[in-house]
C-alpha positions in Angstrom: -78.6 -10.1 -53.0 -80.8 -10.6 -50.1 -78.8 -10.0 -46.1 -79.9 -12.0 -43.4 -79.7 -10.3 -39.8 -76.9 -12.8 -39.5 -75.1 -11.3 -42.3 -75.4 -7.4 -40.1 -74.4 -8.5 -37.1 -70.6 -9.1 -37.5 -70.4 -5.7 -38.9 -72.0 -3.7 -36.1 -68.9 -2.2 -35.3 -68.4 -0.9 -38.2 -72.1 0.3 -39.3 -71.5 1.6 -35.5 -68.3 4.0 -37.0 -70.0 4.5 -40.0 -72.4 6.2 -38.3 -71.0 8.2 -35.8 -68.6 9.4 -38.3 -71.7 11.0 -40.2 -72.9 12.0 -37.5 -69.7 14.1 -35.8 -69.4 15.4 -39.0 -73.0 17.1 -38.6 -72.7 18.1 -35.6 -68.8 19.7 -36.6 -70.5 21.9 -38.7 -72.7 23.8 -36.0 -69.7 24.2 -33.6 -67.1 27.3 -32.7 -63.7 26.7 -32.4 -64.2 26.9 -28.8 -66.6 23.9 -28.7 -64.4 21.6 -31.0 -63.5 20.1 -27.8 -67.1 18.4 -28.3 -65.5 16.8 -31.4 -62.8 15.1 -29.7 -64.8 13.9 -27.0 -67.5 12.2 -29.6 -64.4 10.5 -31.3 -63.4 9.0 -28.2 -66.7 7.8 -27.0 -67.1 6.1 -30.7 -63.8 4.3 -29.9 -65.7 3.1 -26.9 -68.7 2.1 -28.7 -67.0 0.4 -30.9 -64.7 -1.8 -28.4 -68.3 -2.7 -26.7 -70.2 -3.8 -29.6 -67.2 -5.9 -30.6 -66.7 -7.6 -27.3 -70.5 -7.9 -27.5 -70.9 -9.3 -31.2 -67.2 -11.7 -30.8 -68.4 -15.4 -30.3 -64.7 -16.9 -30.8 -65.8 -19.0 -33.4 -65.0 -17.8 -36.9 -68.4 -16.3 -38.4 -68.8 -15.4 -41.8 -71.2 -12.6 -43.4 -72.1 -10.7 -46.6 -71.8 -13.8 -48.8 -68.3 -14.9 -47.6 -66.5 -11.5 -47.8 -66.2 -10.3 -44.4 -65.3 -12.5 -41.5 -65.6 -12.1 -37.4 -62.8 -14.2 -35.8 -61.0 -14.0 -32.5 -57.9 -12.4 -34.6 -60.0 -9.9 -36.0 -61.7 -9.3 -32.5 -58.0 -9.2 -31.1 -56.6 -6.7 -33.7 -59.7 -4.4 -33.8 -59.8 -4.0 -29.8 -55.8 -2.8 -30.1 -57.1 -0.5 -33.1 -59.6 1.0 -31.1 -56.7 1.7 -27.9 -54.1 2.6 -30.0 -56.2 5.1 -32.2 -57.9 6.5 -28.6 -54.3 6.9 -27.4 -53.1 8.9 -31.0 -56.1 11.5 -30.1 -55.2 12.3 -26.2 -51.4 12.1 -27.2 -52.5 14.9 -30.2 -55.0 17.1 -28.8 -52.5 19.9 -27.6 -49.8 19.1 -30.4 -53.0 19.6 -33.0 -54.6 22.6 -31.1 -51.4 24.8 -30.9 -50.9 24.2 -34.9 -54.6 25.2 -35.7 -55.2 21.5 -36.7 -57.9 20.9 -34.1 -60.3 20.8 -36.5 -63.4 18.6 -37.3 -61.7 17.1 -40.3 -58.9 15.9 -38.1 -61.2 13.7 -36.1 -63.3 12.3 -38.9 -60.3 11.3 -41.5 -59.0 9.2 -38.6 -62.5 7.6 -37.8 -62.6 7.1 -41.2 -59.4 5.6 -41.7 -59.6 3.9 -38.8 -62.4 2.4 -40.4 -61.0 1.0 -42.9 -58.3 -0.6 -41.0 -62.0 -2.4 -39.5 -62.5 -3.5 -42.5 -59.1 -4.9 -44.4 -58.7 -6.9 -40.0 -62.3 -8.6 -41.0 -61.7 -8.8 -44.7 -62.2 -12.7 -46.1 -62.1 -11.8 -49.8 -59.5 -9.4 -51.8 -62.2 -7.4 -52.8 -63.2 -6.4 -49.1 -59.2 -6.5 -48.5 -58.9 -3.8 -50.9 -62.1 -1.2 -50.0 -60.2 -1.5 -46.5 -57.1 -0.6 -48.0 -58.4 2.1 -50.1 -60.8 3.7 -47.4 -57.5 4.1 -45.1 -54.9 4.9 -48.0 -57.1 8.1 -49.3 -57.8 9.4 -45.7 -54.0 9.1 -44.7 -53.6 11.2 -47.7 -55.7 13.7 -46.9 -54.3 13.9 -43.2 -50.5 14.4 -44.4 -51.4 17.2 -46.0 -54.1 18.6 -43.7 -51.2 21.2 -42.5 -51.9 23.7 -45.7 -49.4 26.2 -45.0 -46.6 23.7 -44.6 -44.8 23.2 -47.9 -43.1 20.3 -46.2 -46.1 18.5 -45.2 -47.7 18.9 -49.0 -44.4 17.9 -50.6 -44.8 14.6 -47.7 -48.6 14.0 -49.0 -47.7 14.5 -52.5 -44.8 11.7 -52.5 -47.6 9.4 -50.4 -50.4 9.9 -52.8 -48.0 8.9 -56.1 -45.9 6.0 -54.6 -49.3 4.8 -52.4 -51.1 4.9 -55.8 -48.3 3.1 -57.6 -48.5 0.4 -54.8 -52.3 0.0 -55.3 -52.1 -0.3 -58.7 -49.8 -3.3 -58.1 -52.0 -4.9 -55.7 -54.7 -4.9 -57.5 -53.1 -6.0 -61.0 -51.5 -8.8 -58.2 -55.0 -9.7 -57.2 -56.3 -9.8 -60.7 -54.0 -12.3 -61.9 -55.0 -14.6 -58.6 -58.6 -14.0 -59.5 -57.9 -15.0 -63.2 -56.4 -18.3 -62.0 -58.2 -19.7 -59.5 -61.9 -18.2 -60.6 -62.5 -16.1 -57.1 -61.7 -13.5 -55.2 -62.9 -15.5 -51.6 -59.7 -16.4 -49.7 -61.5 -19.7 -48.6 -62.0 -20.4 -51.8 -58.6 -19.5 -53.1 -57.0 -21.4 -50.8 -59.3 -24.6 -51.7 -58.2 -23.8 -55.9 -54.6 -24.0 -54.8 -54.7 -27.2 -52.5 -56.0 -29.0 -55.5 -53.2 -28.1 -57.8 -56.1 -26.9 -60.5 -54.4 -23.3 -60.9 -51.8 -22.3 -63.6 -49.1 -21.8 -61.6 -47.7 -19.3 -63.7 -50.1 -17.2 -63.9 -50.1 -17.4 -59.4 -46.6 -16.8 -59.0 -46.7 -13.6 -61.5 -50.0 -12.7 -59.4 -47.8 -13.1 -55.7 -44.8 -10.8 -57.5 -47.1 -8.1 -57.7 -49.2 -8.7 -54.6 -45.8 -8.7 -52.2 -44.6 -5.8 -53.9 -48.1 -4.2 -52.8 -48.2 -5.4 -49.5 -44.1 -4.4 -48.8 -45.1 -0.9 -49.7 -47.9 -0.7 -47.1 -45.6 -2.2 -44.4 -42.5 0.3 -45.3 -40.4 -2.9 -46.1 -37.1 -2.6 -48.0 -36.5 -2.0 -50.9 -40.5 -0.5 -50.9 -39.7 2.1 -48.3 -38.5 5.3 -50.4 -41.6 6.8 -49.1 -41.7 6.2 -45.5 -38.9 8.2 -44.0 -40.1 11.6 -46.1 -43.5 11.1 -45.2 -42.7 10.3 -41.4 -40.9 13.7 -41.3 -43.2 15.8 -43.4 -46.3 15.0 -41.9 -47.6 16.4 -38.7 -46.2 14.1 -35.6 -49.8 13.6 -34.4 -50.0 11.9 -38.2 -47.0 10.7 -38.2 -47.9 9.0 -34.9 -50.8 7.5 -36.4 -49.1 5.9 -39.3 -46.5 4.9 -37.5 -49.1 3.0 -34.6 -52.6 1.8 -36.2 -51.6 1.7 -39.7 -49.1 -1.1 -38.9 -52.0 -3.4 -36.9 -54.1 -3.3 -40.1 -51.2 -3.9 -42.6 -50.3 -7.1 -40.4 -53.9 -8.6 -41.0 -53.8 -7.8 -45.0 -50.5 -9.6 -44.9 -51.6 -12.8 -43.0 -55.2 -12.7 -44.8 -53.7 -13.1 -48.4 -50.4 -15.1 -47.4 -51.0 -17.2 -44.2 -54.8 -18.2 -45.4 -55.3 -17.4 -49.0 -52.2 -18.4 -50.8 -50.1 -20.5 -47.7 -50.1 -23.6 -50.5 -47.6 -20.8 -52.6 -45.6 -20.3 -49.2 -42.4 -21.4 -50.7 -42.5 -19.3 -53.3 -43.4 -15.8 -51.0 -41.1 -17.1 -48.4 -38.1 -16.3 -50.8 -39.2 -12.9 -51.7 -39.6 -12.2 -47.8 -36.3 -13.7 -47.2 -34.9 -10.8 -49.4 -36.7 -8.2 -48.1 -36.8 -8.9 -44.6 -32.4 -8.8 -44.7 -32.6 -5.7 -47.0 -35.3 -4.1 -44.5 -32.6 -4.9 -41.6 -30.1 -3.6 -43.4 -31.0 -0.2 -44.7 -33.2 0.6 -41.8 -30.4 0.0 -39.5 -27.5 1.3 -41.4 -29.4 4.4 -42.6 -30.7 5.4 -39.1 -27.2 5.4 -38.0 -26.5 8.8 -40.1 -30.1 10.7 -39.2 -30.3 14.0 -37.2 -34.2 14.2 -37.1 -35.1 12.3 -34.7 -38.8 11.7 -36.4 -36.5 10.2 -39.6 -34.6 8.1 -37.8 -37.4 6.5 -36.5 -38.7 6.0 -39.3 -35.9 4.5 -40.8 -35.9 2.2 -37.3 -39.5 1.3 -38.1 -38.6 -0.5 -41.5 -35.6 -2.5 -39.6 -38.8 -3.6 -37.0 -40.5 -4.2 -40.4 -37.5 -6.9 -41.7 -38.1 -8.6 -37.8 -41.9 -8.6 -38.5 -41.3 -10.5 -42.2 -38.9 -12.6 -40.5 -41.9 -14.1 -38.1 -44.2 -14.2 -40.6 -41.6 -15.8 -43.2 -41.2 -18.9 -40.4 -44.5 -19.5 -41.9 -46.3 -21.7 -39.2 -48.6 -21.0 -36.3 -45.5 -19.7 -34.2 -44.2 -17.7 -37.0 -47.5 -15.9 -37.2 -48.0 -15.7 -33.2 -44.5 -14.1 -33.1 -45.2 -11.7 -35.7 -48.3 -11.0 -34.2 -46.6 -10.4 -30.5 -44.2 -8.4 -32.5 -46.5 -6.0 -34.1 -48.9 -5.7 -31.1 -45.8 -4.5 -29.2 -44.4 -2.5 -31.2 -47.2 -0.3 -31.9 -47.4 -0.1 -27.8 -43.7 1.2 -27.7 -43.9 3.7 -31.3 -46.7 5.1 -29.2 -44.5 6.1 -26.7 -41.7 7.3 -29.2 -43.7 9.6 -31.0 -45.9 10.6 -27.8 -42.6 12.0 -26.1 -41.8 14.1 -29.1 -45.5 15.7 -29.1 -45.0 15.9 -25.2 -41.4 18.2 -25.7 -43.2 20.2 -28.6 -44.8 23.4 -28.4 -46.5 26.4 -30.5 -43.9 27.3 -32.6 -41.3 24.4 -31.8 -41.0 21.0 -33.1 -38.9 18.9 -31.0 -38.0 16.9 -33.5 -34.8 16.8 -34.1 -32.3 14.5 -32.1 -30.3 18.0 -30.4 -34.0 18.8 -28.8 -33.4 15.9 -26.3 -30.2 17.1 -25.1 -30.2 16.9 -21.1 -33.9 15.6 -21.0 -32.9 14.1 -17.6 -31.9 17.5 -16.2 -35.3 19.4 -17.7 -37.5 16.6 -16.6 -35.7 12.5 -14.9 -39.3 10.9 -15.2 -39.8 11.6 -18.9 -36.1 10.9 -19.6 -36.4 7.3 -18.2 -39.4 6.4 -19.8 -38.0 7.5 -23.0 -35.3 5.7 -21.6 -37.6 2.5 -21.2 -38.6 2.7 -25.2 -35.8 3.0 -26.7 -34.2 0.2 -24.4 -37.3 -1.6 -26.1 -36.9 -0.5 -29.7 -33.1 -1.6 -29.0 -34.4 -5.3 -27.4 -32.5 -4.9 -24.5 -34.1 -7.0 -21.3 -36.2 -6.9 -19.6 -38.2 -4.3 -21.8 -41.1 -6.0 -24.1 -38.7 -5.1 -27.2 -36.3 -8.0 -26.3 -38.8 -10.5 -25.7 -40.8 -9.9 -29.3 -37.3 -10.5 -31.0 -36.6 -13.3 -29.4 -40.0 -15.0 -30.4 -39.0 -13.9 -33.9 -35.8 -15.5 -33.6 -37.1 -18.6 -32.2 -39.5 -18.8 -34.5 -37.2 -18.8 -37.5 -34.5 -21.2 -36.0 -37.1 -23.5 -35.4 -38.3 -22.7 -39.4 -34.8 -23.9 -40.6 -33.6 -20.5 -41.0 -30.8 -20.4 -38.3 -28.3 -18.1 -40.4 -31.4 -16.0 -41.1 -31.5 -15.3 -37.2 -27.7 -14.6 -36.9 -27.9 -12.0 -39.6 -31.4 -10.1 -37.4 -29.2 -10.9 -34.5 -26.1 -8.8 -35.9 -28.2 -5.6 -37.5 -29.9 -5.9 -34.1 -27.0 -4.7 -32.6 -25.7 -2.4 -35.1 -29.4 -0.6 -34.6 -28.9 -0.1 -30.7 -26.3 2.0 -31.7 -28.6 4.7 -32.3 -30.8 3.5 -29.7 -28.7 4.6 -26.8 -27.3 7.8 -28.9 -30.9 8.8 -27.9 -30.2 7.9 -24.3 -26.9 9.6 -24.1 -28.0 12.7 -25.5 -30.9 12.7 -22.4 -28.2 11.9 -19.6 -24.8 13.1 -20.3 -25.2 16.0 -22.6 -26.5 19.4 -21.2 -30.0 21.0 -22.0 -29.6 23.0 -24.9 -34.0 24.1 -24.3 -34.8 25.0 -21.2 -38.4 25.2 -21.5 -40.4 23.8 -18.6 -41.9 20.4 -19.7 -45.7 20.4 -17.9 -48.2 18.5 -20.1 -51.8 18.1 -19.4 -52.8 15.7 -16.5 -54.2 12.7 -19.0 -51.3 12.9 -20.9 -48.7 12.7 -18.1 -50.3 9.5 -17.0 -51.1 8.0 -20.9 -47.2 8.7 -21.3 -46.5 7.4 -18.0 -48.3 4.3 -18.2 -46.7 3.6 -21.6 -43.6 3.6 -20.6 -44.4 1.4 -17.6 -46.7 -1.0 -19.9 -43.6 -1.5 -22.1 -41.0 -2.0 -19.1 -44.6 -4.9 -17.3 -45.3 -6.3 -20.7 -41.2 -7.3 -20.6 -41.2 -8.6 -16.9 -44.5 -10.2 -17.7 -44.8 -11.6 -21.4 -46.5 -14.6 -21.2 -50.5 -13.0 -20.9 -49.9 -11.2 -23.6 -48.0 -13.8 -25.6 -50.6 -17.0 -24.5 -53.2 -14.6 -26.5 -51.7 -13.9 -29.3 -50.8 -17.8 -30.0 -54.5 -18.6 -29.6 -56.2 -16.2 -31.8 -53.8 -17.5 -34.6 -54.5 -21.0 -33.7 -58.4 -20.4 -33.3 -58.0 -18.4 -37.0 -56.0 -19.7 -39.2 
């Protein structure tokens, strides 16, 4: 197989990580624990590589390389630049959180290069081979982070549940994509797509393939009734990991979803559309109901993020270019406020205290008024309460699907929307009108009082001012797909 220079150059970003991740991991190895700040700074500066040479290789056209397997698009250019902020944003949000559990550690940085990586790659995947080395390159680093805490028992019984269900889920995915393969004659999604259009398949054969491919892809989102691992794992896991799952994960799931559905097997949409349909009301349902009943904070939100996960299905289950720009607002946003969800609870922790549980925000307001209302601002935008972000992403979802045909589909996302701001403003009640129960003085570092700050601002602008934000994610869909 003989690679052109036109067959590197959409992957320089990636050969870029590659690299640096080899290298920080040499240069790891020579430093103290008192130089590991070296570390973290190298990360970020790859982050910033990276975001260059992709702004510098994107030419808005689609461009394929390495035979037809990996593709550079204005959606993948899109997704990857958020990657790159919202991973950046993961590491300043961590540092102290990591540093006063003995976690600031060489490892620590490369496993989330590494799986950040292969995010890269399953964004710019164009054939479900390349789909799954992305998936498989994130899943086994993930793995290895959840459990990075060795004396936790918690965090090893959290990585242990992750490594068996996530290997279960693989296993499905890849039988799923087998039995596509075996039907059509390729693994290309072009090509896939072209097999299907001309009716040539055994349609059989495809529809047993989907079963086992949405079953796949529902696990990696957390959607119902696939999300038995998600609310263990979110609590077990360190918050700086959980904070990464719950962020940059959920960007790279979003492009394996509209890779294989939206592109590759769109012709089948009628058949995928009624498994979404199920999953997206039974995500709403038990992520909201559930939620209701949680005392750790770090659960609940996880149980909140497979509700946001029935919304997400609900856009991409509208199944035209709306449907997808919706979902793709959705997720984009969403990741923007989870970072600020997850950020406040590493902001109120401390050596020895994990302020995790829902009673640790009790009179926030009186410790500290500007970190309660921004917390204030998130959850608002969890909830979708105007003029936050949050309400505006629903209501592209639920515009998207009226206009689909599925208006009782929006009344039922309508009414668990409002069940789930029940424990929305719990959150905000226990900040304002319940007295501090932790009196601890709240003073994080100076980056991280203005990342945190300008979060919760970006959520509260992005609400008043939608339409930038919006316009771009319609046209990379419509210059992609």
């Amino acid at each position: 197989m003989n690679l052109a220079f036109t067959d590197v150059l959409p992957l320089l970003p990636e050969i870029f990580l590659l690299a640096a991740v080899s290298l920080i991991l040499l240069i790891d190895l020579f430093l103290s624990d008192e130089q590991r700040f070296i570390t973290y700074i190298l990360s970020l500066l790859t982050l910033l590589g990276c975001g260059w040479l992709t702004l510098t290789t994107a030419t808005g056209v689609p461009t394929y390389a390495m035979h037809g397997m990996f593709i550079d698009d204005l959606l993948s250019d899109t997704l990857k630049l958020m990657l790159y902020f919202v991973v950046a944003v993961v590491l300043v949000y961590s540092r102290s959180y990591i540093h006063a559990r003995g976690m600031f550690q060489g490892e620590f940085f490369v496993l989330v290069l590494f799986a950040t990586l292969g995010m890269m790659v399953m964004i710019s995947a164009s054939s479900l081979l390349t789909l799954y080395m992305g998936l498989e390159l994130m899943s086994l680093s993930l793995y290895a982070l959840v459990a990075l805490q060795r004396d936790s028992a918690v965090s090893s019984e959290a990585a242990m549940k992750y490594f068996v269900l996530g290997a279960l889920a693989s296993g499905m995915l890849l039988y799923g994509m087998s039995m596509i393969y075996g039907a059509t004659g390729s693994l290309d999604i072009t090509r896939i797509a072209t097999v299907l259009q001309a009716g040539v398949a055994n349609n059989t054969v495809l529809v047993f393939g989907l079963v086992f491919i949405i079953a796949g892809l529902a696990f990696k989102l957390g959607a119902a009734p696939f999300h038995m691992w998600l609310p263990d794992v979110y609590q077990g896991a360190p918050t700086a990991v959980t904070l990464f799952i719950a962020t940059a994960t959920k960007i790279a799931a979003f492009a394996f979803v509209l890779r294989i559905l939206a592109q590759g097997l769109q012709s089948m949409s009628p058949d995928w559309q009624q498994m979404m349909i199920i999953m997206a009301v039974l995500s709403m349902a038990i992520g909201n109901i559930t939620a209701i009943a949680q005392t750790n904070f770090k659960r609940m939100l996880a149980y909140s993020t497979i509700s946001h996960m029935g919304f997400l299905l609900l856009g991409l289950l509208a199944g035209d270019i709306n449907g997808y720009s919706a979902a793709m607002f959705y997720i984009v946003t969403y990741t923007i406020t989870g970072l600020g969800a997850f950020g406040m609870i590493m902001l109120l922790s401390r050596k020895g205290f994990e302020a995790d549980n829902l009673e640790d925000l009790k009179g926030l307001n009186q410790r500290h008024p500007w970190y309660a209302f921004m917390m204030l601002i998130i959850m608002f935008s969890l909830a979708g309460v105007p003029p936050t972000v949050g309400f505006y992403a629903k209501l592209s979802v639920l515009q998207a699907v009226v206009n689909a045909g599925y208006t009782w589909l929006a009344v039922i996302a309508v009414i668990f929307s409002l069940i789930g701001a029940f424990y929305y403003l719990r959150v905000v009640r226990l900040m304002y009108f319940d007295k501090a129960t932790d009196t601890h003085v709240i003073k994080p570092e100076g980056d991280v009082a203005f990342l945190m700050s300008a979060n919760g601002l970006g959520v509260l602008a992005l609400g008043i001012l939608p339409q930038p934000l919006m316009a771009l994610c319609a046209y990379a869909i419509q210059q992609s797909l």
